[in-house]
DRENTORKOL-3810 file (N, C-alpha, C; in nm, 4 decimals):
REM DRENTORKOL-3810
@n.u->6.3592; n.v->-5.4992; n.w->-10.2708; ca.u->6.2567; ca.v->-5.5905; ca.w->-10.3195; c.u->6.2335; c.v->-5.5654; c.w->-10.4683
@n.u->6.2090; n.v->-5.6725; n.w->-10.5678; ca.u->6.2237; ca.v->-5.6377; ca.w->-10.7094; c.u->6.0605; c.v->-5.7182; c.w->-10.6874
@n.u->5.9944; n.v->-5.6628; n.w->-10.7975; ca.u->5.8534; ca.v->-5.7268; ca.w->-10.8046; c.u->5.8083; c.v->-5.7353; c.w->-10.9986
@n.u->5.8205; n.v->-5.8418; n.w->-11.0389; ca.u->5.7982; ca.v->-5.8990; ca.w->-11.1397; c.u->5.6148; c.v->-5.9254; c.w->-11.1977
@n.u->5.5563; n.v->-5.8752; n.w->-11.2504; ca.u->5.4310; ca.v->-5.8854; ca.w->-11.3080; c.u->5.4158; c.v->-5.9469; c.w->-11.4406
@n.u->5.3110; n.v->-5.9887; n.w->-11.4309; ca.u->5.2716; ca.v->-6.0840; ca.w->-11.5713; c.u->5.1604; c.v->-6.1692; c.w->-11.5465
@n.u->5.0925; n.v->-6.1773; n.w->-11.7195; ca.u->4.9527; ca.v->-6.2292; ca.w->-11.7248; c.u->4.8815; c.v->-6.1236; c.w->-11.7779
@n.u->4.9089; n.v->-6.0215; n.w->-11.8060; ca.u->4.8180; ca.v->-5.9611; ca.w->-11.8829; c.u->4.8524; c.v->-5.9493; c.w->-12.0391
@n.u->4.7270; n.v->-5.8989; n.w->-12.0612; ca.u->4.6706; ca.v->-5.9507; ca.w->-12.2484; c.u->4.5664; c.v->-5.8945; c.w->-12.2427
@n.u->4.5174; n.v->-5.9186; n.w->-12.3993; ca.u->4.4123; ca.v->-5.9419; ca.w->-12.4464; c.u->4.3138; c.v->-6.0096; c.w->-12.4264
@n.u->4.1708; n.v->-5.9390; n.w->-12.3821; ca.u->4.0005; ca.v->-6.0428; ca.w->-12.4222; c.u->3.9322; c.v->-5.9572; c.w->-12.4132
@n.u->3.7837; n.v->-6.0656; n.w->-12.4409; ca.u->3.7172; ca.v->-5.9456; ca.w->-12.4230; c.u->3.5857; c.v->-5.9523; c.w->-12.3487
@n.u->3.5424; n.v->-5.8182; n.w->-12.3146; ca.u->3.4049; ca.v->-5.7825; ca.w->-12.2220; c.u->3.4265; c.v->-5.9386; c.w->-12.1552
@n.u->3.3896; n.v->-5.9540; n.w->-12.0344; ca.u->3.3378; ca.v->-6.1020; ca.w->-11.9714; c.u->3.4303; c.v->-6.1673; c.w->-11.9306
@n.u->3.5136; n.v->-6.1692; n.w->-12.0005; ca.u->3.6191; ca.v->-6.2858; ca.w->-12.0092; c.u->3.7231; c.v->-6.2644; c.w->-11.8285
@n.u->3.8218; n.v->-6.3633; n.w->-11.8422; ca.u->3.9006; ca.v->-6.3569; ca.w->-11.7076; c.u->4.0295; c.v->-6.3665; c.w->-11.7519
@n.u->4.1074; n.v->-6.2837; n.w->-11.6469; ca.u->4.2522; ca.v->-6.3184; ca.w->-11.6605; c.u->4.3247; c.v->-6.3196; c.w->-11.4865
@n.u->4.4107; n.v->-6.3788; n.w->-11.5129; ca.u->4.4722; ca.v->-6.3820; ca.w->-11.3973; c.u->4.6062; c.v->-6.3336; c.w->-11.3475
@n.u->4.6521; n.v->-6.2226; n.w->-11.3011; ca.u->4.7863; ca.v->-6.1715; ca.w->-11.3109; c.u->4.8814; c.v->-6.2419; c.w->-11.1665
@n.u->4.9813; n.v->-6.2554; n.w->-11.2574; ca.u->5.0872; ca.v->-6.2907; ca.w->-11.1080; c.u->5.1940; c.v->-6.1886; c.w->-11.0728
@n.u->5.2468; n.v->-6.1843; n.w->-10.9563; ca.u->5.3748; ca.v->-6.0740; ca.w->-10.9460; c.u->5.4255; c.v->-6.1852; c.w->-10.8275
@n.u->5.5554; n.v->-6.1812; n.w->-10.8869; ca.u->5.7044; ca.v->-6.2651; ca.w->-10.8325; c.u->5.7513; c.v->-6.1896; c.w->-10.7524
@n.u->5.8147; n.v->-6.1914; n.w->-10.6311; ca.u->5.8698; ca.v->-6.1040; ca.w->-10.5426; c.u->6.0005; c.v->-6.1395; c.w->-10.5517
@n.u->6.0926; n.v->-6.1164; n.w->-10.4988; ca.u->6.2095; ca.v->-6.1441; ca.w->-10.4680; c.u->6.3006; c.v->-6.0431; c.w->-10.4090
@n.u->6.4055; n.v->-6.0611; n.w->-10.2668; ca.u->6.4808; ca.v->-5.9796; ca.w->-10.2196; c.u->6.4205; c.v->-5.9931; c.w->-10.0325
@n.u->6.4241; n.v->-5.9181; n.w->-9.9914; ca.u->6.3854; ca.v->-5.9181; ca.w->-9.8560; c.u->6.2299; c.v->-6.0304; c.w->-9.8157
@n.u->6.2285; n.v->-6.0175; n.w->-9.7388; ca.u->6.0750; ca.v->-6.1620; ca.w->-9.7113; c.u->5.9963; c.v->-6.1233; c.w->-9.7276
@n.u->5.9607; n.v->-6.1657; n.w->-9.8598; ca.u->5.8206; ca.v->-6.1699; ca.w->-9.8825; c.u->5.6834; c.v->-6.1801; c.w->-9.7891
@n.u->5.7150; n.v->-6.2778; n.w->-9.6896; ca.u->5.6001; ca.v->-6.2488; ca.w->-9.6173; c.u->5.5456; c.v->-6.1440; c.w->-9.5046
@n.u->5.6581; n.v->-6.0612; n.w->-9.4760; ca.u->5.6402; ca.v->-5.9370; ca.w->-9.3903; c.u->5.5956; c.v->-5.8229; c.w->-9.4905
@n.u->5.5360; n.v->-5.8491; n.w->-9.6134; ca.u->5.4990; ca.v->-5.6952; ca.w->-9.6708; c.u->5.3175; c.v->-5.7156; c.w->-9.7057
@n.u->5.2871; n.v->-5.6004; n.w->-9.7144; ca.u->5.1416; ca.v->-5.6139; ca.w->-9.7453; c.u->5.1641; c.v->-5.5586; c.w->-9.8849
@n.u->5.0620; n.v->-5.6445; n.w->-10.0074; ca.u->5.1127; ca.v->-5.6764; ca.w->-10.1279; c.u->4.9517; c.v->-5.5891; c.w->-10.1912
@n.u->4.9776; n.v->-5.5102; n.w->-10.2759; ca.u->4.8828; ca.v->-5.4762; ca.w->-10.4056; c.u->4.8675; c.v->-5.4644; c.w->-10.5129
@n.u->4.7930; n.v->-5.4336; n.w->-10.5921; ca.u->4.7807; ca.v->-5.4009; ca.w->-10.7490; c.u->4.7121; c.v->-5.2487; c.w->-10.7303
@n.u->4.7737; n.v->-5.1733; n.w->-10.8206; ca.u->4.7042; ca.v->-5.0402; ca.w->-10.8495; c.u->4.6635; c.v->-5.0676; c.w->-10.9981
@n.u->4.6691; n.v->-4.9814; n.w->-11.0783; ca.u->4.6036; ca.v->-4.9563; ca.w->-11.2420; c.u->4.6396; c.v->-4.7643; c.w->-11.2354
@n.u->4.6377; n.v->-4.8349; n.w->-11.4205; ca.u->4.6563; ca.v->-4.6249; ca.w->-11.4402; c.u->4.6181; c.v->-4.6740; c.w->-11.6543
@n.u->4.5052; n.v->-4.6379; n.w->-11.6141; ca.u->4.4677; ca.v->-4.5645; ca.w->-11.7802; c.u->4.5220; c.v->-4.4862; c.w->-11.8209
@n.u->4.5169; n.v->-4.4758; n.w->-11.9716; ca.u->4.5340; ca.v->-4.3708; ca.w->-12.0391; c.u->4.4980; c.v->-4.1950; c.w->-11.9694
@n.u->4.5657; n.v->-4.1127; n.w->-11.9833; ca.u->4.5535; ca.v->-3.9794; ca.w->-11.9102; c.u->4.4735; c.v->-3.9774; c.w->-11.7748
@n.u->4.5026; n.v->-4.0786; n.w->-11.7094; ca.u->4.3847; ca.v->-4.1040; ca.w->-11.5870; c.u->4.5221; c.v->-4.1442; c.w->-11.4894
@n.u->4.4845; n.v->-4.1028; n.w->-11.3634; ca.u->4.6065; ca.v->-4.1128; ca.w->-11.2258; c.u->4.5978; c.v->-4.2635; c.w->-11.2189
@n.u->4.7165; n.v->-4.3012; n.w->-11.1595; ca.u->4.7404; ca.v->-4.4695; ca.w->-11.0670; c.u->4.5904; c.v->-4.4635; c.w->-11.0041
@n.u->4.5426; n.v->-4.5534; n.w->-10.9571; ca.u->4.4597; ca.v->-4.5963; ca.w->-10.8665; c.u->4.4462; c.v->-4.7543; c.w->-10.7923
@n.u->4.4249; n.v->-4.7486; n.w->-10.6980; ca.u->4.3740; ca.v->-4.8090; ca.w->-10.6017; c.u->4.3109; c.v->-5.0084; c.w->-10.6666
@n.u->4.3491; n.v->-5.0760; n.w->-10.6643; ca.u->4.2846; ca.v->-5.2142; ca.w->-10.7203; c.u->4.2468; c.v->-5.3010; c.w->-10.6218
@n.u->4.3493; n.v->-5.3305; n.w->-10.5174; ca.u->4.3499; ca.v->-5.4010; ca.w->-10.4310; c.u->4.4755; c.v->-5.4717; c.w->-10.3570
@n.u->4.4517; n.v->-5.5158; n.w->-10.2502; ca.u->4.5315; ca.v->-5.5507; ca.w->-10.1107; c.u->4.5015; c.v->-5.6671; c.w->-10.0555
@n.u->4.6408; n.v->-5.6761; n.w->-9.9998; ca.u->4.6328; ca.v->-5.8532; ca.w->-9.8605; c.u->4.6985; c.v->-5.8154; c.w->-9.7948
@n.u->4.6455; n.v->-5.8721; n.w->-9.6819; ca.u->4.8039; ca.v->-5.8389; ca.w->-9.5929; c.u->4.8839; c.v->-5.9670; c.w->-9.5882
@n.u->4.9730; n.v->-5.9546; n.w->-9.4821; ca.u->5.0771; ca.v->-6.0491; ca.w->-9.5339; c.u->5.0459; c.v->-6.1797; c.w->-9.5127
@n.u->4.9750; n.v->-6.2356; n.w->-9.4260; ca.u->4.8902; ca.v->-6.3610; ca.w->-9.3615; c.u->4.8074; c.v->-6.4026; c.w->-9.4972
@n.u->4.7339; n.v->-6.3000; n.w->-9.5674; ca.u->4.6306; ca.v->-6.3696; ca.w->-9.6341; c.u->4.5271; c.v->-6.3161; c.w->-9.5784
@n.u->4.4903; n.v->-6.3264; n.w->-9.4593; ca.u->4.3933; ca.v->-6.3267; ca.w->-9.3850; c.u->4.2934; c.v->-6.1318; c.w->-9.4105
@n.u->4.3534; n.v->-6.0325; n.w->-9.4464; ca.u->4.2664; ca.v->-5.9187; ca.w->-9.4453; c.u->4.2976; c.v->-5.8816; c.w->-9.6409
@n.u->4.1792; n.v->-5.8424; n.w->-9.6555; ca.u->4.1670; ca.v->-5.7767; ca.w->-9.8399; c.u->4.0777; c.v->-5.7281; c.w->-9.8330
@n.u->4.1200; n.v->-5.6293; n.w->-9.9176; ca.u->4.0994; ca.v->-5.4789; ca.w->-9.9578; c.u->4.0703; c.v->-5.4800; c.w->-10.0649
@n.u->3.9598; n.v->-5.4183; n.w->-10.1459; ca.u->3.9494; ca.v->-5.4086; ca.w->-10.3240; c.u->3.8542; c.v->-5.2354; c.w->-10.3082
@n.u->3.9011; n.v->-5.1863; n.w->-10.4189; ca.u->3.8601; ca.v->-5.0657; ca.w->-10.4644; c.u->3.6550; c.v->-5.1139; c.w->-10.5279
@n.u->3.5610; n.v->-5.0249; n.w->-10.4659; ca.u->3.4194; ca.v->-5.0422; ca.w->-10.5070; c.u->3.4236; c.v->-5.0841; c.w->-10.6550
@n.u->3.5485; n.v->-5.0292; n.w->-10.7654; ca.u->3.4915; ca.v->-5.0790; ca.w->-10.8775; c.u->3.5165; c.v->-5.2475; c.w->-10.9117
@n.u->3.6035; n.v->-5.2584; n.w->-10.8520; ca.u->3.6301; ca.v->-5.4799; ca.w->-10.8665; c.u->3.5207; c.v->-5.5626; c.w->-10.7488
@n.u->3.5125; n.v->-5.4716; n.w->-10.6928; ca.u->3.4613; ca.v->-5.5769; ca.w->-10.5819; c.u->3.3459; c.v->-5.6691; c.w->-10.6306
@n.u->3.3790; n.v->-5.8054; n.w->-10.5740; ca.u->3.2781; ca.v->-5.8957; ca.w->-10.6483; c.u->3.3015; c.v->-5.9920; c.w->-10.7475
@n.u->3.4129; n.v->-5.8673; n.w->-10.8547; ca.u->3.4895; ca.v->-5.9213; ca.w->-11.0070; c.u->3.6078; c.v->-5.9788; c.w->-10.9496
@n.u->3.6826; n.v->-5.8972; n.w->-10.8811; ca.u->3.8062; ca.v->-5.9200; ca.w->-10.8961; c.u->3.8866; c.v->-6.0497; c.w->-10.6918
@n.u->3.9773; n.v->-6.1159; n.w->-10.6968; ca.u->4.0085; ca.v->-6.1859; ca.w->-10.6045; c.u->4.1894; c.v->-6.1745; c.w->-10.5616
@n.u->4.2212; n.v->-6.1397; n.w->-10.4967; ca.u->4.3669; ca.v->-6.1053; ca.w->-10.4748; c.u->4.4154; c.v->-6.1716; c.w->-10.3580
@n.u->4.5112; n.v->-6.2827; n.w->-10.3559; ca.u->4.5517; ca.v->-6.3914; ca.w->-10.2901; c.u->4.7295; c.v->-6.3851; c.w->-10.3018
@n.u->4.7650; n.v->-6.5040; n.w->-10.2249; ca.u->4.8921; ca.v->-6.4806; ca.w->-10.2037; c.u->4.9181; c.v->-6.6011; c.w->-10.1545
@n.u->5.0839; n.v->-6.6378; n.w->-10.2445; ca.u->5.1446; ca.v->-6.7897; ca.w->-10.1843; c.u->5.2748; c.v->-6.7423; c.w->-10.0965
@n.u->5.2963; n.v->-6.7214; n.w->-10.0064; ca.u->5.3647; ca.v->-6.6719; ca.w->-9.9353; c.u->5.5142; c.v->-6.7786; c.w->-9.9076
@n.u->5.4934; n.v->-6.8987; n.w->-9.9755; ca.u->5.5789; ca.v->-7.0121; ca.w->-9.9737; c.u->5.6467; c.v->-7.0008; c.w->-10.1481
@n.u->5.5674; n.v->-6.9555; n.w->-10.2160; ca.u->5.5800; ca.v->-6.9375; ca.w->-10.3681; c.u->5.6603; c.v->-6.7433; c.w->-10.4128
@n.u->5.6444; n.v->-6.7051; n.w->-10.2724; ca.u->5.7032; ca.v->-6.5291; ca.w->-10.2854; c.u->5.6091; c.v->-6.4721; c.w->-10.4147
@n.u->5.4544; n.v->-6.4983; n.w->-10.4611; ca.u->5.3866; ca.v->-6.4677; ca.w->-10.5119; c.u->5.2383; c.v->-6.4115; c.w->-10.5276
@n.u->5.1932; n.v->-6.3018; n.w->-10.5521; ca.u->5.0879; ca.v->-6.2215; ca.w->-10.5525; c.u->4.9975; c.v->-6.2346; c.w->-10.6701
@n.u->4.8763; n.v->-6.2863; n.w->-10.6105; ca.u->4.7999; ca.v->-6.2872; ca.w->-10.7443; c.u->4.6467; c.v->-6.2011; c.w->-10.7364
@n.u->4.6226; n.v->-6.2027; n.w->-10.8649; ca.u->4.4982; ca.v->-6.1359; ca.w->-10.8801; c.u->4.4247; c.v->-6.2129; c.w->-11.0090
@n.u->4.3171; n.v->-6.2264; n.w->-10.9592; ca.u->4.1814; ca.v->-6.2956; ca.w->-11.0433; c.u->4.1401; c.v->-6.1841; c.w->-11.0785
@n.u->4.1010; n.v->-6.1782; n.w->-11.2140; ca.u->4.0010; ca.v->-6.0798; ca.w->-11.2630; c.u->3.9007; c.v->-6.1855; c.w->-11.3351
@n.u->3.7802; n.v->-6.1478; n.w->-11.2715; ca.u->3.6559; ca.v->-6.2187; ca.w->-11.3456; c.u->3.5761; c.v->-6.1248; c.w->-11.4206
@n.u->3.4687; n.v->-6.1180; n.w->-11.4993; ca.u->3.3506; ca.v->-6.0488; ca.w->-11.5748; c.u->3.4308; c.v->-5.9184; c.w->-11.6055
@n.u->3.5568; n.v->-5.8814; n.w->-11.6734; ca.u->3.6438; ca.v->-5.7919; ca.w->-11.7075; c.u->3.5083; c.v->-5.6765; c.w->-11.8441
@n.u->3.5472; n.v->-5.5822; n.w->-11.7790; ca.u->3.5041; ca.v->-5.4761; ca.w->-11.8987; c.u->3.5579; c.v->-5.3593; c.w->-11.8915
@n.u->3.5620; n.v->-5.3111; n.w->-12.0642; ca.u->3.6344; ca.v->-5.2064; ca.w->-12.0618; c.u->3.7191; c.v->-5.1023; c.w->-12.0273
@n.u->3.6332; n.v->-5.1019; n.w->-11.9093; ca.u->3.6597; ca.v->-4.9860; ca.w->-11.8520; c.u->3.7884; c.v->-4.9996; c.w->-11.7619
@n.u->3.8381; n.v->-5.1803; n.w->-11.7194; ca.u->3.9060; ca.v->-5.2338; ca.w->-11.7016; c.u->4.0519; c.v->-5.2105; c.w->-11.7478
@n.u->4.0455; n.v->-5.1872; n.w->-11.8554; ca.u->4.2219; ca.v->-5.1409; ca.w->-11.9442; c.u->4.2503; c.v->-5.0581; c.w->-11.8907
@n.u->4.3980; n.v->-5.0910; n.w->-11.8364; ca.u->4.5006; ca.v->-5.0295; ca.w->-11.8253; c.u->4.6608; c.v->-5.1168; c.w->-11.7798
@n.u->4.7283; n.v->-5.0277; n.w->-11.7398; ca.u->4.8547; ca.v->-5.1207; ca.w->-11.7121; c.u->4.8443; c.v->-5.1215; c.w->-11.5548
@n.u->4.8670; n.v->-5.2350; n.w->-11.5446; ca.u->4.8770; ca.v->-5.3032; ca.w->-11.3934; c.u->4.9490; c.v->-5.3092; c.w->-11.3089
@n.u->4.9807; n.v->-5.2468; n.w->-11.1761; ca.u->5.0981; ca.v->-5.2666; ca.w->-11.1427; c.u->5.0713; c.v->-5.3716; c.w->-10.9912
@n.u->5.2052; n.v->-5.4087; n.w->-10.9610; ca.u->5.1729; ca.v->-5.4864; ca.w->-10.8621; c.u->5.3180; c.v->-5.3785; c.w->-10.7611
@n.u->5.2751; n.v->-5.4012; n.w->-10.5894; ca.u->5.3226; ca.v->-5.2533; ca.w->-10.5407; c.u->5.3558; c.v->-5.3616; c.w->-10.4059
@n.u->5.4610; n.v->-5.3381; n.w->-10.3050; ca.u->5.4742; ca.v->-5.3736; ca.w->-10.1926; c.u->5.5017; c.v->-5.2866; c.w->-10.0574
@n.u->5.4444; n.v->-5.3196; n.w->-9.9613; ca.u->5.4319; ca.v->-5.2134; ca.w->-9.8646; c.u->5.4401; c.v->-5.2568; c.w->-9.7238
@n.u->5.6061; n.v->-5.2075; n.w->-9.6272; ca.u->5.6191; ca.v->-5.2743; ca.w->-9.5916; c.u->5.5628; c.v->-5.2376; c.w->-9.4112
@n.u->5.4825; n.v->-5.2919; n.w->-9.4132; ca.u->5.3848; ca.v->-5.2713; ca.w->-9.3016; c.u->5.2859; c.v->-5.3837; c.w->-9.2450
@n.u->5.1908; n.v->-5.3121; n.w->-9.1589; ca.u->5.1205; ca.v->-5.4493; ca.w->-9.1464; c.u->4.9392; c.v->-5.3604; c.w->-9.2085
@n.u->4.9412; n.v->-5.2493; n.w->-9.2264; ca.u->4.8670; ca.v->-5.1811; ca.w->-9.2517; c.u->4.7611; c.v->-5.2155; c.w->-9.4195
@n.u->4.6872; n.v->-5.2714; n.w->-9.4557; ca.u->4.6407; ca.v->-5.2099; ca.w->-9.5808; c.u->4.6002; c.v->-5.0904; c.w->-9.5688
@n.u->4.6743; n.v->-4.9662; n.w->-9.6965; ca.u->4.6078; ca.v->-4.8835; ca.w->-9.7376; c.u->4.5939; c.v->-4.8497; c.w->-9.8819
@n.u->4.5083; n.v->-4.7333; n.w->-9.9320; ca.u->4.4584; ca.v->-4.7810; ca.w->-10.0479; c.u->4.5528; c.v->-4.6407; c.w->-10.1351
@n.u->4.6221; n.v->-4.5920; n.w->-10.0873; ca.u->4.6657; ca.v->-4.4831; ca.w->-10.1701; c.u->4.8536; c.v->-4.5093; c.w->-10.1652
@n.u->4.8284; n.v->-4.4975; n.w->-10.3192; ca.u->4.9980; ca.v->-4.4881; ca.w->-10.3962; c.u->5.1129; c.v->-4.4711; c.w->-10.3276
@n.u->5.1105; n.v->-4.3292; n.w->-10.2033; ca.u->5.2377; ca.v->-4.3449; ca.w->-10.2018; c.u->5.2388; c.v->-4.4153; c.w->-10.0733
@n.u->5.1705; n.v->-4.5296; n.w->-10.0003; ca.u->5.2091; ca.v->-4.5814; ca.w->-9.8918; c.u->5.2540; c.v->-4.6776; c.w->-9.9111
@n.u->5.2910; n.v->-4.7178; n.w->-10.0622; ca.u->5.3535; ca.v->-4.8239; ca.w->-10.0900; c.u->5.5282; c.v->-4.8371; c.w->-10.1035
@n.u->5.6061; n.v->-4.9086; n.w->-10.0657; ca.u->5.7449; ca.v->-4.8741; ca.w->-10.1074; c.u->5.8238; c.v->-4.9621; c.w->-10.2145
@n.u->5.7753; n.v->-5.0357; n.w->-10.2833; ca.u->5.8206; ca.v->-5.1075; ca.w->-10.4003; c.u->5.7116; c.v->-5.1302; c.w->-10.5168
@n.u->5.7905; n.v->-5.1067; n.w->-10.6490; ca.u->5.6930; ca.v->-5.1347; ca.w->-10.7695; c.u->5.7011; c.v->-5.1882; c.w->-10.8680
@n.u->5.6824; n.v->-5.2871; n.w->-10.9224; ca.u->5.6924; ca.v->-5.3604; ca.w->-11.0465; c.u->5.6932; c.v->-5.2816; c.w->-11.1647
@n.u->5.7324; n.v->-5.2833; n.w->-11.2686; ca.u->5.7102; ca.v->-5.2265; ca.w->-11.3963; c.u->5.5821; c.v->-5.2279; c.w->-11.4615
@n.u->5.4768; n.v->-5.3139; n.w->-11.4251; ca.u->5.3248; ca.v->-5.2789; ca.w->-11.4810; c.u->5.3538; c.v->-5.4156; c.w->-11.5870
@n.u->5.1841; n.v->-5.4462; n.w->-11.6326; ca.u->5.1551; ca.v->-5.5560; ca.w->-11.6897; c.u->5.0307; c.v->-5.4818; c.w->-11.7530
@n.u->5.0331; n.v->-5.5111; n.w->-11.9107; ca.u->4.9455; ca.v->-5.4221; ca.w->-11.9379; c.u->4.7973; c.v->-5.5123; c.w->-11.9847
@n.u->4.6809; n.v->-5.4516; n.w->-11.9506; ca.u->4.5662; ca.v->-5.5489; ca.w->-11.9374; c.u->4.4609; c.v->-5.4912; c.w->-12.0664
@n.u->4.4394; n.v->-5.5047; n.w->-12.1386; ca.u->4.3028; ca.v->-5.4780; ca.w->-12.2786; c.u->4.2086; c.v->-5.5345; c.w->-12.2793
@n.u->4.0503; n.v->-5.4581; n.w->-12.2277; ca.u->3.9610; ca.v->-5.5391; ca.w->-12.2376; c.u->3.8869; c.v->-5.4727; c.w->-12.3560
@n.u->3.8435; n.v->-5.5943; n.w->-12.4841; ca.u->3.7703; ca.v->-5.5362; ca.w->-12.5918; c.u->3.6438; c.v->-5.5303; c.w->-12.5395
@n.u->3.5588; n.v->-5.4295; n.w->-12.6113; ca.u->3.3913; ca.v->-5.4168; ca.w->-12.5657; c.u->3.3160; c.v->-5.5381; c.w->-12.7117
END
């Protein structure tokens, strides 16, 4: 599975962006799909999850509310809404596939990874 990311940039405090990740290789719709993040000197972490239906999501306490993570399963594509973005927000993005029926929220239960999309929120 190769997983393609993009949509991140520049804005600032408030503002929204929306990241996509392209799948391609084995079926897309049998994997449960996420985004992690990793700041500067700070570990990967946890962003958020779908499973493969659509139907169950997962977001880490700090997005919840901000952030929306959906999936075109006809399009082999993973997305994520980021709304009311701040600071604390920057980092590079990754989008992760996992091939299960399970959401979980830690790194290595994932088995495929995109190269990261890198996200800057000005204060």
């Amino acid at each position: 599975v190769q997983l393609q990311a993009s949509g991140g940039g520049l804005v600032q405090a408030g503002g929204s962006l929306r990241l996509s990740c392209a799948a391609s290789g084995r079926t897309f719709s049998t994997y449960v799909m996420g985004w992690f993040r990793q700041a500067p000197g700070k570990e990967r972490e946890f962003v958020a999850a779908i499973s493969w239906s659509g139907g169950r999501t997962d977001y880490a306490d700090s997005v919840k509310g901000r952030f929306t993570i959906s999936r075109d399963n006809a399009k082999n594509t993973v997305y994520l809404q980021m709304n009311s973005l701040k600071p604390e927000d920057t980092a590079v993005y990754y989008c992760t596939a996992r091939f299960a029926s399970t959401i979980v929220a830690f790194s290595t239960g994932y088995d495929y990874w995109g190269r990261g999309t890198q996200v800057t929120v000005s204060s």
